[in-house]
Phi, psi and omega in degrees: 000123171298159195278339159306292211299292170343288208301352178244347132322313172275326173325280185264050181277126184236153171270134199226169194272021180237348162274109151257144193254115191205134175319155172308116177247137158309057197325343189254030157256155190316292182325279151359286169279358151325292188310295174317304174306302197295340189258320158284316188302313153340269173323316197289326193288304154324007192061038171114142193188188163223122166278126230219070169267166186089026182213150186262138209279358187260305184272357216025015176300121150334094163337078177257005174239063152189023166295143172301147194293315185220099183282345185255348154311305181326292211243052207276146175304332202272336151327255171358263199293023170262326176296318216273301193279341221261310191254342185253190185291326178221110174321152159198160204270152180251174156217146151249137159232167183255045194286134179245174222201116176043062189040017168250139206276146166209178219251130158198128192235134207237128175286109157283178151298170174101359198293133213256332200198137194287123187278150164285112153316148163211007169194125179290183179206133186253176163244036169094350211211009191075355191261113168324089166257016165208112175280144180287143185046028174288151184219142188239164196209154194275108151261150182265114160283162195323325166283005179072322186329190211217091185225168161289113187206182164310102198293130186262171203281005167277339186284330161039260165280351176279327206274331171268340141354287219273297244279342183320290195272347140312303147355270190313312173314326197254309168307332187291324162333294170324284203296332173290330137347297186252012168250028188269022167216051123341120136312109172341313166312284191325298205281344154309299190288337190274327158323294205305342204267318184269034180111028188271223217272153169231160172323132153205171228275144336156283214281298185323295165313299170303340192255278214315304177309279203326242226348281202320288169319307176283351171285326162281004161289307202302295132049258162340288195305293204280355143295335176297310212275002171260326178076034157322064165355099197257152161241189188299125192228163151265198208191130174220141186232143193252126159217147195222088182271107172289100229241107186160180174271085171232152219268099215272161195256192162312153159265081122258217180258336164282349167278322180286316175302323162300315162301270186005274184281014133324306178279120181256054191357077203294334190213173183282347169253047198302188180276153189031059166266178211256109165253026181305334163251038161289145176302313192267115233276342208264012187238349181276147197289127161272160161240115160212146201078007207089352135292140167268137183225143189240151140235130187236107180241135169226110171264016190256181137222066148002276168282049167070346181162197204244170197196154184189115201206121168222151175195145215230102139321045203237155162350289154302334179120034175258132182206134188236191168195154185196119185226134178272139204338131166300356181283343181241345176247013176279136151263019165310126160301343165275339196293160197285160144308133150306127200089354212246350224211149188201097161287129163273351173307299183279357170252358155288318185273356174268340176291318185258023182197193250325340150312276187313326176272305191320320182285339191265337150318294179305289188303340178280351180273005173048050158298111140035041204318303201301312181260329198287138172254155194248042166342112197236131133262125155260158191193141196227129150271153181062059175275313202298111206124325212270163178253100196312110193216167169255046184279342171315307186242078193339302170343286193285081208257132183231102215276173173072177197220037171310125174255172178246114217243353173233142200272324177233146192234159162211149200239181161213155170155139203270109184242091177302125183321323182308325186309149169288154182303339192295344197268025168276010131304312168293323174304311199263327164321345192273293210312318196283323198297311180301333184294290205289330206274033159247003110349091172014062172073359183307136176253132158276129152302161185252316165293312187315315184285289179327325202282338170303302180294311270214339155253007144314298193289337166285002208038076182235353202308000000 
């Protein structure tokens, strides 16, 4: 995670089962180093987080009467992961970073992804008095209390098959490594059909498509509808949009607040700024989720950078398993000393992680809606607006250096594809290469490398960005 990212992260912070959020603590007291173990171990065992000091975990409101004299003394990385590795069964690497929030330094230490085997305690921690606040071969995991909320514990025998899930799909992930690797003198044809097999685009029904577009369309009337009635001055942005049809047996909630806690802790929020996130604890009441239609729906405009930066984000939430989102392109609303004019620059960077980070949140919806593996498909349309004019560029990241000035000569492109749950996660690299692959090439025809897209899905998902 980049130090941006942190700082728009505590701007909009909820605790989730990939967050944990927690007031200032001493890390070299027993209690202290409690906390830290149950709380990484937690996160690694979810597959990865962010740990979160200095906000109180209920208001999320910032702890300011017990900051620390020196906070990066406190919580020195070396601190952190010496603490991290000291107790558990299987190392694993931390990052703290320091992001401030109104001239205050605060705390966010990031978990990877990747966990293989369930990590394990392995050296207690007493509190000087003999009383155990951490047990040998305790194995702790981010869990949903009844009430959907979230804390770090002891794993119960319902998370189980979730904690042996990921350790799964991991697993698979790391043969698919394998085999691209050492099959890596494939015919291109081939290695299209052995995708296709392994989760690219599938046949589907006539009625699966017409419902999946109608979404997409009325998620931009409702758009529209709910801009007239605020009566917001929007400015000129392009647009990129997500509809997500859930097609299977899952377990559809409620229109209540527990549904929305669900997707909440639920999301594993990948970025400071995730996809479908929760603006239920915003200050600003006009950013916060309503019900209409049978839906939850947000509109979020900031034109500051309040929130880390500047944002214009609507999105429709329902039950049944409809999702729709539609946010306008970061090509027109960054406040980067880099950023392109508006309308005029299309990062290609950023529409591969947005594409690959709504796969990945679409998936984790499904399984907290406890959907079927075996029947459910995961009906994705994406569509990117205001194309037309723009120049295909890396200006987010320079590094990633992109030669030529491919324009765009039609203003819209929209793509579909069909992701069965069952597939392992490694194959949303190949799912967001079909979508994009459609995106660039109306840039005169520009081809994505496909190791480009991997090395890109592949630090989303580790959170490695």
């Amino acid at each position: 995670m980049k130090l941006e990212d942190a700082e728009q992260l505590i701007r909009t912070l909820s605790e989730t089962r990939s967050v944990e959020v927690k007031r200032w603590f001493d890390p070299s007291t027993p209690s202290g180093k409690a906390k830290l173990v149950k709380g990484l171990q937690a996160l690694r065992n979810f597959d990865g987080g962010y740990f979160v000091v200095g906000f109180d975990d209920t208001t999320m409101q910032p702890d300011l009467g017990n900051v620390p004299s020196d906070v990066k003394a406190e919580f020195h990385p070396d601190v952190v992961q010496g603490i991290a590795s000291r107790h558990s069964s299987e190392p694993f690497d931390v990052e703290v970073l320091f992001p401030v929030l109104d001239g205050q330094e605060f705390v966010v230490i990031t978990v990877p992804s990747g966990v293989l085997s369930p990590v394990a305690v392995k050296k207690a921690i007493d509190n000087g008095s003999g009383h155990l606040l951490v047990e040998v071969d305790n194995i702790y995991f981010r869990t949903l209390q009844a009430n959907n909320r979230v804390s770090s514990a002891k794993i119960p025998h319902r998370d189980l098959p979730e904690l042996v899930r990921l350790c799964f799909e991991n697993r698979e992930a790391d043969i698919g490594r394998f085999l691209r690797r050492h099959l890596s003198g494939l015919t291109p044809d081939t290695f299209r059909a052995m995708a296709g097999e392994l989760g690219g685009r599938l046949d589907t029904s006539p009625s699966v498509d017409e419902d999946l577009m109608s979404f997409l369309s009325e998620g931009k009337t409702k758009f529209f509808n709910r801009v007239n009635e605020t009566g917001v001055q929007l400015p000129s942005h392009g647009s990129f949009e997500v509809a997500l049809n859930l097609v299977g047996r899952c377990n559809t909630g409620k229109l209540n607040r527990e549904f929305l806690r669900l997707l909440d802790s639920s999301n594993p929020t990948l970025t400071g700024w995730p996809i479908w996130l929760d603006s239920s604890g915003f200050q600003d009441a006009s950013s916060q989720p309503y019900v209409l239609d049978g839906g939850w729906e947000a509109l979020i405009l900031s034109l500051n950078d309040d929130w880390g930066g500047k944002h214009l984000d609507f999105m429709r939430k329902e039950p049944s398993g409809k999702f729709y989102l539609r946010r306008a392109l970061e090509d027109d609303l960054t406040s980067s000393k880099r950023g392109p004019q508006p309308l005029t620059k299309l990062d290609f960077g950023i529409s591969v992680l947005r594409v690959a980070e709504a796969i990945a949140v679409g998936r984790a919806f499904s399984h907290a809606m406890s959907c079927d593996p075996e029947s459910t498909t995961l009906e994705f349309a994406f569509r990117w607006s205001g194309l037309k004019g723009r120049a295909l560029s890396s200006w987010a990241n320079p590094a990633r250096y992109l030669s030529g000035t491919a324009r765009a000569q039609q203003d819209s492109v929209t793509s579909r594809i069909s992701v069965p749950l069952i597939t392992a996660p490694e194959t949303i690299v190949d799912q967001t290469h079909a979508v994009v692959s459609e995106l660039f090439a109306v840039f005169e025809g520009y081809e994505m490398s496909r190791a480009v897209v991997d090395d890109l899905v592949t630090r989303l998902i580790e959170r490695k960005l």
